[in-house]
C-alpha angles and dihedrals in degrees: 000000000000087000087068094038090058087048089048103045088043087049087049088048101047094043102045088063097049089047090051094055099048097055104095136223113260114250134221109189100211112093090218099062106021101100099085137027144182120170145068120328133214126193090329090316130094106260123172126006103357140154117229126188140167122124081331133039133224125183118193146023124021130180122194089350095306125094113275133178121347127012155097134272122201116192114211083236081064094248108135136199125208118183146057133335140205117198098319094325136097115261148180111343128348148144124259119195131192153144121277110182091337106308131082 
């Protein structure tokens, strides 16, 4: 019995570190926003609710690691964008905020 327990616990610890290894970050593929990101992952890319930041932020939908569907950009200038992507790209109605003269 403590024959097959060794066999089993040095199995458990062999295994855990290679399965850790082999789980991938999870990617955004905008360079502005691809340093950091906490979310849901699909396939290695951030797919469903996620956080993205880098010298931007985005907060919201991704699909296939780009932003998809509702959420907000911030610029690192402070400018923000509130509305719908498209595969990384702005898309239908939004609302675009920004600083004229110092005030919003």
């Amino acid at each position: 019995m403590k024959k097959v327990a060794t066999i089993i616990l040095l199995f458990c610890l062999i295994s855990t570190p290679l399965w850790l290894l082999s789980q991938k970050k999870c990617k955004v593929l905008l360079p502005a926003i691809s340093e950091t990101y906490v979310g849901k992952c699909k396939k290695g890319l951030a797919n469903g609710k996620g956080i993205a930041t880098g010298a931007d932020t985005y907060d919201g939908r991704f699909r296939q690691g780009l932003p998809n569907g509702i959420g907000t950009y911030t610029w690192s200038t402070g400018e923000e964008y509130i509305g719908e992507w498209d595969f990384g790209k702005r898309q239908g109605s939004g609302i675009y905020k920004f600083k004229y003269n110092g005030k919003d």
